[in-house]
Each structure stands twice: as structure tokens, then as C-alpha cells.
C-alpha positions in Angstrom: 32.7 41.8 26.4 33.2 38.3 25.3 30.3 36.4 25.5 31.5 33.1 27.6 30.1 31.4 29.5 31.5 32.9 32.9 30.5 36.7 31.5 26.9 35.8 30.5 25.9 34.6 33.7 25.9 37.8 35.2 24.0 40.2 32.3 21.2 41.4 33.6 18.6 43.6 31.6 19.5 47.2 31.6 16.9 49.9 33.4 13.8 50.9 31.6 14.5 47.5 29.0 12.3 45.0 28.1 14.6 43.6 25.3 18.1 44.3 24.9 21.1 42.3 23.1 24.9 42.4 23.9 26.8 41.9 21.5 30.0 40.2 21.7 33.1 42.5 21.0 35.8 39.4 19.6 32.6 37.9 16.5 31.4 40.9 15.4 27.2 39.8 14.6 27.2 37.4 17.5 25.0 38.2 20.6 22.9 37.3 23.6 19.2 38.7 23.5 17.9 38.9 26.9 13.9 39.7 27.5 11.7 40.2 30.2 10.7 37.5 32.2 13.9 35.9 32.1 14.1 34.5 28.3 17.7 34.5 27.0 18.7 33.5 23.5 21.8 33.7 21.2 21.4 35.4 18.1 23.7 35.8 15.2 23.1 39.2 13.4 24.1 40.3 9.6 23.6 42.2 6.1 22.0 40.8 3.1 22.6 44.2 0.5 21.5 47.2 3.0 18.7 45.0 4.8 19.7 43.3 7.9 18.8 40.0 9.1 18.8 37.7 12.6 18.6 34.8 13.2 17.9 33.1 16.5 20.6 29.9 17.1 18.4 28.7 20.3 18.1 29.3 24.0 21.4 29.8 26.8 19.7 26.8 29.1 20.1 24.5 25.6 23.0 26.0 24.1 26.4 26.0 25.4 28.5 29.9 24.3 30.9 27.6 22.6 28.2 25.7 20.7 26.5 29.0 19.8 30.1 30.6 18.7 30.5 28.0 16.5 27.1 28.1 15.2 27.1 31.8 14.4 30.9 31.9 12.6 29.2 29.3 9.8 26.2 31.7 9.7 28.3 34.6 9.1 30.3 33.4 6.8 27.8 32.0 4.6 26.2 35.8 4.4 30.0 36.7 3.5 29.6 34.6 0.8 26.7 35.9 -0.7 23.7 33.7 0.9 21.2 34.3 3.4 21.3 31.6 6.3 17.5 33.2 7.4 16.2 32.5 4.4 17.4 28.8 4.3 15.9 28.2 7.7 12.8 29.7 6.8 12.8 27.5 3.8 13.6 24.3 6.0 11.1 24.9 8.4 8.0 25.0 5.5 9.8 21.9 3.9 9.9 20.2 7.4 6.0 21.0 7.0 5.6 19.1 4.0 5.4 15.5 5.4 5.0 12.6 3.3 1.7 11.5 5.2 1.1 15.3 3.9 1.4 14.6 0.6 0.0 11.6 0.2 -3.5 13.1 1.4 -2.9 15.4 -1.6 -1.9 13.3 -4.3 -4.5 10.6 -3.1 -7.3 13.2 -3.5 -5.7 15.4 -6.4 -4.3 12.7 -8.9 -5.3 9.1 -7.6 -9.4 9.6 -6.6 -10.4 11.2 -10.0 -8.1 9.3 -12.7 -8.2 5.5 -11.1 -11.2 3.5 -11.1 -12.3 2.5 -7.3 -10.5 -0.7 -7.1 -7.2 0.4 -8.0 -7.6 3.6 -6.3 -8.4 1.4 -3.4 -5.4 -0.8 -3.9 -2.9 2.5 -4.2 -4.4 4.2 -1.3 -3.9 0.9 0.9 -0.5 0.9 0.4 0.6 4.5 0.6 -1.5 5.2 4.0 -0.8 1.7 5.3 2.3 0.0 4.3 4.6 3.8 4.4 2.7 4.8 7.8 6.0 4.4 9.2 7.3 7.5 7.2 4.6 9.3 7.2 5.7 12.6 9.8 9.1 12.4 8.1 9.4 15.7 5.2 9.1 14.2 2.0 12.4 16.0 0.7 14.1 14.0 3.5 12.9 10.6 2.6 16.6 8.8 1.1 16.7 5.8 -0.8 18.3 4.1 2.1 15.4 4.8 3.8 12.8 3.7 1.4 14.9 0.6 1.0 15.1 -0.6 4.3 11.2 0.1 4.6 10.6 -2.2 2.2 12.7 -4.7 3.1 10.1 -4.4 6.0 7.3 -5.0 3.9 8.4 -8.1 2.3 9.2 -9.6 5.6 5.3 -8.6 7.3 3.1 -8.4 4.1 4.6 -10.5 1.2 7.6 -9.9 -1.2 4.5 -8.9 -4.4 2.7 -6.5 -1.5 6.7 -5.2 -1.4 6.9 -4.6 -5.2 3.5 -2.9 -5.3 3.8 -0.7 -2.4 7.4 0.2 -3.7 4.9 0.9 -7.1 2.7 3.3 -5.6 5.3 5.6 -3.5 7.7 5.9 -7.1 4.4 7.1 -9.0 3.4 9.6 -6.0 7.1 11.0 -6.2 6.7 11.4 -9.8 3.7 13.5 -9.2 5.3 15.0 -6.5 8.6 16.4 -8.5 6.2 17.6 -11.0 4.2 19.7 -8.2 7.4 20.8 -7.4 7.2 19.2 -4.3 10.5 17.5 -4.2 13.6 17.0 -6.7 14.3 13.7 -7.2 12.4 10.1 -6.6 13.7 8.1 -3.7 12.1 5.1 -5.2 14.6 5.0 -8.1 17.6 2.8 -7.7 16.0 -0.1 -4.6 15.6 -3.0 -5.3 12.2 -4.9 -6.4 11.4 -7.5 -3.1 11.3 -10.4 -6.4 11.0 -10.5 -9.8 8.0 -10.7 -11.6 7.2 -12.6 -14.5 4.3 -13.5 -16.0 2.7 -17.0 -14.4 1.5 -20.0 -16.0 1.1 -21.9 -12.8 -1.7 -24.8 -12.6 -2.2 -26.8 -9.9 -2.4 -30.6 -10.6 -5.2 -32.3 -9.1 -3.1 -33.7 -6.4 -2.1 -29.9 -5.1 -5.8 -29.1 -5.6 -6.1 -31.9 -3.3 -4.1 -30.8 -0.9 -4.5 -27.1 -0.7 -8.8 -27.9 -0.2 -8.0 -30.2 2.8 -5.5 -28.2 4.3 -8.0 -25.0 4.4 -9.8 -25.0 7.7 -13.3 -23.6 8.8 -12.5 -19.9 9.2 -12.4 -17.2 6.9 -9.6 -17.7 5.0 -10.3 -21.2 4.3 -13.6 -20.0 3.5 -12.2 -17.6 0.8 -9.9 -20.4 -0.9 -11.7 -22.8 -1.0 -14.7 -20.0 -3.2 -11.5 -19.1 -5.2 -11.5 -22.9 -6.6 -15.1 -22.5 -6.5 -15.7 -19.6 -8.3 -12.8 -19.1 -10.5 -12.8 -15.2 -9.4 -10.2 -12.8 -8.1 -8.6 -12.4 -4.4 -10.2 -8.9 -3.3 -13.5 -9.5 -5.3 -14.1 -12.5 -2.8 -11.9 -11.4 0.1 -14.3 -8.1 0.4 -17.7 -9.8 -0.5 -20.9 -7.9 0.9 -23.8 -9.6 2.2 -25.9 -7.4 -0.3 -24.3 -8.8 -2.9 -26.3 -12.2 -2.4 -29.0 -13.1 -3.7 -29.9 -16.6 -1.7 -33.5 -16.8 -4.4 -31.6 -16.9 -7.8 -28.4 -17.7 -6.2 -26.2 -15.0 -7.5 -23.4 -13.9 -6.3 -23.5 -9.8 -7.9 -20.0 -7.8 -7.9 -20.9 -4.4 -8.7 -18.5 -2.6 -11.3 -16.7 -0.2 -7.8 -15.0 -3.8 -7.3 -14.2 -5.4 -11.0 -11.1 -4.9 -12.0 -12.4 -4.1 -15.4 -15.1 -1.4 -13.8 -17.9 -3.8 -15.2 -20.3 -5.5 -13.1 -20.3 -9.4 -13.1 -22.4 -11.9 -12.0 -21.4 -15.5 -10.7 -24.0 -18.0 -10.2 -23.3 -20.2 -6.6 -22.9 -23.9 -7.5 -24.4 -26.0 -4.7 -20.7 -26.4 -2.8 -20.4 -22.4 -3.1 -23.6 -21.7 -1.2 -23.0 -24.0 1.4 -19.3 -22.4 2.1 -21.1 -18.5 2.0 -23.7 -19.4 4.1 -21.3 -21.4 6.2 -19.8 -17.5 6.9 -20.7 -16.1 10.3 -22.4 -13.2 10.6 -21.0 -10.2 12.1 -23.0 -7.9 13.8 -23.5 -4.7 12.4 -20.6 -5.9 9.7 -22.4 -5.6 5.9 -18.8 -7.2 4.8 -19.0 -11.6 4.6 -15.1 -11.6 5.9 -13.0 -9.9 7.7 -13.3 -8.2 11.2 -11.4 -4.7 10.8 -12.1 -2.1 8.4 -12.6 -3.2 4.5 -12.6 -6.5 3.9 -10.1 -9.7 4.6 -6.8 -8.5 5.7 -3.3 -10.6 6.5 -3.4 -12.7 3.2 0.7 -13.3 3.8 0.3 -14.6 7.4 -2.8 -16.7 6.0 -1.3 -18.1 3.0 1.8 -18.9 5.7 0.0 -20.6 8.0 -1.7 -22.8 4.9 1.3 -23.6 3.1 2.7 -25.2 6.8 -0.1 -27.6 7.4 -0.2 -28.6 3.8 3.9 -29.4 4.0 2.5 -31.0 7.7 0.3 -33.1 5.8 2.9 -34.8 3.7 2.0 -33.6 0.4 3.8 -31.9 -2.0 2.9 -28.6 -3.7 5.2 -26.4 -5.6 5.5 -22.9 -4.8 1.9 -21.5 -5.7 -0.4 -18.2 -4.9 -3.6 -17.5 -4.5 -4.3 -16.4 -8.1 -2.9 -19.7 -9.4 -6.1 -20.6 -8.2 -8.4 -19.1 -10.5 -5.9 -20.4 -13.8 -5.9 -23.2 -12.3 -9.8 -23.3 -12.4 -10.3 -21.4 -15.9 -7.8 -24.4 -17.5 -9.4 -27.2 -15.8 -12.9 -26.0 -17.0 -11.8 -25.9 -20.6 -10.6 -29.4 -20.0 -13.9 -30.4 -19.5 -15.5 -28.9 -22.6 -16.0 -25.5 -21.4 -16.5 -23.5 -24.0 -13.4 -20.5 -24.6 -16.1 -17.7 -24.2 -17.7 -19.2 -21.4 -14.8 -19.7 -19.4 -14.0 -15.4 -20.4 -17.3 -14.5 -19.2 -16.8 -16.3 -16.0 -13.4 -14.8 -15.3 -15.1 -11.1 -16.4 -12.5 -10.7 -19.2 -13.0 -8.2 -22.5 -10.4 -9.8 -24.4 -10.7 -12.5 -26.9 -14.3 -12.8 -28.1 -16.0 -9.6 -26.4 -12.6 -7.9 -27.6 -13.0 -5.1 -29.6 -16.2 -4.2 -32.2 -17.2 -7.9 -31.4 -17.9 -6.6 -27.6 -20.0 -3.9 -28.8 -22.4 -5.8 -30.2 -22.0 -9.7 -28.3 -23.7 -8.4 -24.9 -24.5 -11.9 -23.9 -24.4 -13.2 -20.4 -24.2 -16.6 -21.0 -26.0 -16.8 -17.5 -27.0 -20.2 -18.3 -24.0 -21.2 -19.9 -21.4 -20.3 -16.9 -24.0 -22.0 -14.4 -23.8 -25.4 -15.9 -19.6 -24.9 -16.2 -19.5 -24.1 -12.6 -21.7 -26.7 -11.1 -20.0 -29.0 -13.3 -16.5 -27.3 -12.2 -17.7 -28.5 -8.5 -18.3 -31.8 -8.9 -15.5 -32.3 -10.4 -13.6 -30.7 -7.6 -16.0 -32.3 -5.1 -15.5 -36.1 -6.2 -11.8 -34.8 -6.1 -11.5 -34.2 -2.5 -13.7 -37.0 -1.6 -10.8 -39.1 -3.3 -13.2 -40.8 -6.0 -11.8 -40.7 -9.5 -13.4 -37.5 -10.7 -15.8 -37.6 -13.4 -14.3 -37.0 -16.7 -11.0 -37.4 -15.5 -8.4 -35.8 -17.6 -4.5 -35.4 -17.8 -3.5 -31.4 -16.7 -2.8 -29.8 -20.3 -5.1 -32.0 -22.2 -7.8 -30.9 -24.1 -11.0 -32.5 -25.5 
């Protein structure tokens, strides 16, 4: 019997059967397995050597006898040349198991967790579970470059063109380590494009764009978080993720523990007068032991912020070149040595090793200079405080100039 679609409608299981398959007589291999209960399904049956395999092409409700003809000719002719089709769908079905949410909780856990210290492990894990969520039930041996491409085009346009670049960072390392678990053959991430170019930056902002960027912050977190980056002189996530514990309101001190230096060292930064008044200025949030932020970690949507600021600073009528947030804390490091800080002052409060701790000189210099970086921030903010109150500021010098 040929099995068409007329003919098939009519088998029936034989007496005494619980499972039976007809074969059809003009594809020699190809069948119909009907069960008990009423479950049909087309099969495709062949010889590997002297050991004989089936494979089931899908059910007769979902599978037209044309379709599953078709279906079972490229099956059988792969066997005649030599491969074994049930093998290759037993292989796709534990590669289709392999996601690359699947993997990331293995390389996060296996290769991240114990060889990056917190704040970079933090960072890499951020982008991999958040900004490729999108891909994460996709196999990771189907993930193209076109796809990976057009996800980050996605990521420039909602998180930032740099967030882009360092997402696009982390997935190309993860492949790495996944084609050397054997995982998966090539890296996706080779070829796209980077969202921009990166080079290093030597931006200051002039007194003016100080100006402006202060006056345009308003009284929310984000303006909160700025206007402490002038302040303070410190990094993004270091104030962006601030813990209540972390302030000390009796020897106002602001203590980062070494899980969130960049350099894994602790570092403290003493409050000038204007700092306090902005972190106590901070809501509290019950049950919340993070300063900013409402969701889980600390501030989140820097892009959208940073937006938002640069429009009501262009709606003020000022003018400020193209600037990020760490231009800030250049911007404060250069100022401060413009007013006499001194080199190794200005390193301790920035939490650097280079230059003067560099080296066999940081074995042995373990100064603080606790006194020394309190008196170049409060200093720092009056400067920056007669500067927004538009009185000449004291000490007054040209950007670039040094004393």
C-alpha cells in the first residue's frame, strides 16, 4: 500500500496489536506507526552497518503524507550516504538544551565568580544576565553574528553606545570560554561592529560647563549622585551604589569597602560640608540599606538620566560639549591640582596605586593622608560652591594652569 493520504485514513490496528507499522511498498523505510489509543506517527526506518535505526518525523494530525514523504527520502538518503540522521537529531535536541542563559550561569559561576574581583565580576554579570536576556532561551550554537549585531544595536539605542561596547565585551569573552569547553565552534561576537570608538579621554570641564551641569541637576537621585561626583572626585558605581553603613555622620566619612574599589582596596573619603548636606538630603527607603536607587543593586538608568540632564542643560541656554559622567571626576582631580593640591594627594583621593604608591614605593608609603585629602576637598567645595553661586571663585585660575 502506498501510504497517501486517502489510504491512511482507513488503517486501523490489526487484532491482538497494540503497536503495529505499515510500511509503504513505493519508499522502501517509510511507514505509519499506529498505537493504541489512537496515536499515529510517521516514521522513517533504516541501517547504520547491521544495526537498524528509526526515526519518528512527527504525528499524521501535524504532518501531511506528502510532507512526511519528503521528509523521509532526505533521511534515507543521508543513511545511503554513510550518516546517521538519528544520531544528528539526537545531537540537536542536547544542543537545543544548551541555551545561552544556560551557559552563562556556568561560566558566571565557573570562570567569572572565582578569577574577577567583585566589582568587575559584578559589572560582567550585569551585562550578560541583563542586557542579552533577550537571547537567553536561544541554543548558544545558534546564536549568529547577525543576531548578536542587531542585539546590540538594541543596546546602544536603550542603555548607551559604551554600555553597548561593554556588553558586546563580556558575551565575546564568555564564547571564548565557551569554545574552549567545547561548548560551541566559533564566537558570534567576532566580526560586529563596536556601538563607538573608544579612545582614551582627556575631557575637562571649564568652569562654565561645571556651572551648568550643577544647576541643571535637580533634587532627586541622580542629581544627588552628580552633583557628589563633583564633590567627591570618585567613580560612578562607587557613589551610584552607596550603603547607608558606609557613613559615618561622627567623623564624617564616607568608607567604600575594597568588594566595591576598583582596585579591591578600601578607601576612605572625608564629606566636605556641601557633600553631607547632599547625602543627608537622600531619602530614606524603607527596609533599603542602599542611599539610591529603588530596584535591586544600586542606581540604575544612567543613559536615560544623563539624557534627560544634557536636555535641560541645552534648555538652559548654555553650552557644554559632549561630556560623561567620568569627565567629572578629571575634571575634579585637575582642578584640585590647580589649586595647589598636592600630586599624591590628589592619587590618594582618586584611590589610585600608580605614580607615588607605585611599585616598592607602595610597600612601604602606607599613608592616608586623611588630613591632607580633607583640606583638598573642602577646599575643592568652596571653590565649586562660590562657583555656582556666580561669585568669582576663590583662587580663580585659567583651566590648564598650574601654580
Amino acid at each position: 500500500m502506498k501510504l497517501i493520504r486517502q489510504n491512511v485514513a482507513r488503517l486501523t490496528l490489526p487484532a491482538g496489536k497494540s503497536d503495529y507499522i505499515v510500511f509503504d511498498d513505493a519508499l522502501p523505510g517509510f511507514g505509519l506507526r499506529l498505537r493504541a489509543g489512537g496515536k499515529r506517527a510517521w516514521v522513517v526506518q533504516y541501517r547504520v552497518g547491521s544495526k537498524q535505526r528509526r526515526v519518528t518525523l512527527g504525528n499524521l494530525e501535524a504532518l501531511d503524507a506528502d510532507v512526511a514523504r519528503k521528509a523521509a527520502k532526505e533521511i534515507l538518503a543521508k543513511a545511503q550516504l554513510g550518516s546517521d540522521p538519528q544520531t544528528e537529531k539526537a545531537e540537536y535536541r542536547a544542543g537545543a538544551a544548551v541555551t545561552l542563559g544556560a551557559v552563562t550561569r556556568q561560566y558566571l559561576e565557573l570562570r567569572a565568580k572565582p578569577n574577577l574581583k567583585a566589582r568587575s565580576y559584578e559589572e560582567v554579570s550585569r551585562h550578560l544576565t541583563r542586557h542579552w536576556a533577550p537571547l537567553k532561551e536561544l541554543p548558544i550554537k545558534r546564536v549568529q553574528r547577525a543576531t548578536v549585531a542587531a542585539r546590540l544595536g538594541e543596546i546602544a539605542k536603550e542603555n548607551g553606545r559604551f554600555a553597548a561596547n561593554r556588553a558586546r565585551a563580556s558575551l565575546s569573552t564568555l564564547f571564548t570560554w565557551a569554545m574552549g569547553e567545547g561548548l560551541v565552534d566559533t564566537n558570534p561576537v567576532i566580526g560586529t561592529n563596536r556601538a563607538t570608538n573608544e579612545i582614551k579621554r582627556d575631557r575637562v570641564l571649564t568652569d562654565a560647563e561645571l556651572r551648568a551641569v550643577w544647576q541643571a541637576c535637580r533634587d532627586d537621585d541622580h542629581g544627588r549622585i552628580v552633583r557628589l561626583l563633583i564633590l567627591t572626585a570618585q567613580r560612578r558605581e562607587e557613589v551610584g551604589g552607596m550603603a547607608w553603613t558606609e557613613f559615618n555622620a561622627e567623623t564624617e566619612l564616607w568608607s567604600i569597602p575594597r568588594e566595591r574599589t576598583k582596585n579591591g582596596r578600601p578607601h576612605d573619603v572625608p564629606l566636605s560640608a556641601e557633600a553631607l548636606a547632599l547625602f543627608r538630603a537622600a531619602p530614606a527607603r524603607d527596609g533599603r540599606p542602599l542611599v539610591f536607587g529603588d530596584g535591586e543593586g544600586g542606581f540604575q538608568g544612567w543613559s536615560n538620566a544623563k539624557a534627560a540632564l544634557d536636555r535641560r542643560i541645552a534648555e538652559s541656554g548654555a553650552t557644554v560639549r559632549p561630556w560623561r559622567l567620568h569627565d567629572l571626576r578629571r575634571t575634579a582631580a585637575t582642578r584640585m591640582g590647580d589649586l595647589g593640591v598636592l600630586p599624591h594627594v590628589i592619587e590618594a583621593l582618586l584611590n589610585h596605586i600608580s605614580g607615588h604608591k607605585a611599585g616598592v614605593a607602595g610597600i612601604y608609603n602606607r599613608a592616608t593622608y586623611a588630613r591632607e585629602k580633607r583640606e583638598a576637598l573642602d577646599s575643592w567645595a568652596s571653590y565649586v560652591s562660590a562657583l555656582m553661586s556666580s561669585v568669582a571663585p576663590p583662587n580663580a585660575i585659567a583651566p590648564g594652569a598650574h601654580r
